[in-house]
N, C-alpha and C positions, 0 to 999 in steps of 0.2 A: 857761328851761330849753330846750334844743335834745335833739331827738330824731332819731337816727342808725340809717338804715334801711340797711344792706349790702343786697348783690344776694345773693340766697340760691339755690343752682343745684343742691341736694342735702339732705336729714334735714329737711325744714320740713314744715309744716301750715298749709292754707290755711283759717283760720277767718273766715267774715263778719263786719265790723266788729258789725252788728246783733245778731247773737250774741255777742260779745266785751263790748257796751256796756249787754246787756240787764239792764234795773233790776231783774228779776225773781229774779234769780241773787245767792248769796253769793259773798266772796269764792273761799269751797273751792268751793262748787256748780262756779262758774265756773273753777276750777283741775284738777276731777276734770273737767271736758269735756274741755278744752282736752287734758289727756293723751288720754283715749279718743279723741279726734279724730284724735291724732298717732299709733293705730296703723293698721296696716289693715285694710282691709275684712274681712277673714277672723280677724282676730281675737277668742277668743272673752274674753269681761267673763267676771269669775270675780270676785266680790267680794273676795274673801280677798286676792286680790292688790291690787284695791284699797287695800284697809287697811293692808297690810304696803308698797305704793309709799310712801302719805302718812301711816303711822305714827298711823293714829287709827284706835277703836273700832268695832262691829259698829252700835253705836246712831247712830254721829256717820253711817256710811259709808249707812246706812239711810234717817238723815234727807236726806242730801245726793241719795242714789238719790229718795227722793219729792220732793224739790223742783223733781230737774231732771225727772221724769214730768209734775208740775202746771205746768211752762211749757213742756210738750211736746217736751224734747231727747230723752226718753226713755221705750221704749215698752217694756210686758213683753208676751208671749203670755198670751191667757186663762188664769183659775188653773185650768181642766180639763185643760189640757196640760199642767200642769209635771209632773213626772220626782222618782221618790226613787234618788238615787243608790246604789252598793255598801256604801258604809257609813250611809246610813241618812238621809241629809240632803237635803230639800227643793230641786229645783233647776227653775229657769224660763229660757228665751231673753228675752232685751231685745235691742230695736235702740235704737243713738245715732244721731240725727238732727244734722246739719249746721248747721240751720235750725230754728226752731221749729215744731210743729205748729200752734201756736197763737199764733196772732201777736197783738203787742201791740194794744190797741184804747184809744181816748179815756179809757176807765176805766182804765186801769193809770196814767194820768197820767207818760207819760214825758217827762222832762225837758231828755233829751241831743238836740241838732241833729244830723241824719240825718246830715248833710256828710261 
């Protein structure tokens, strides 16, 4: 199979291969980055849009939010900061990291060549 890389000079996201290859990540985990990565810096994560981008539930978009916190793409503000919105609904800032916090070590038994 041959893989065909264009020059891309406009709308890309530059994701590290090490993030892209990380064993720690699901399929979705690693496809809800990949969008959040792709927007900018100033954009705010609003879950709901989440769900309604990739057409999955509150429970599916939850679990995918704690997975990618537990390999460190993703961090919330203390739960003393979070905010009840105007109609009534719980809300927190997170940052998406680029890079993991937490970087893989001997124990995670990764598999893939750095290369």
């Amino acid at each position: 199979m041959a893989i065909r890389k264009d020059e891309l000079t406009s709308h890309y996201a530059c994701i590290p291969n090490d993030t892209l290859r990380d064993h720690r990540l699901s399929p979705e985990a690693l496809g809800v980055l990949a969008f959040l990565l792709s927007m900018p810096e100033d954009w705010i994560v609003r879950a709901a849009q989440i769900r309604r981008n990739f057409k999955i539930g509150k429970v599916v978009q939850q679990k995918i939010f704690r997975e990618l916190e537990r390999a460190g793409y993703l961090v919330k503000e203390d739960e003393k900061d979070k905010a009840r919105t105007s109609d009534g609904r719980w809300t927190f800032r997170i940052t998406i990291f680029r890079t993991s916090l937490k970087p893989l070590t001997d124990e995670d038994g990764q598999a893939w060549n750095r290369k």
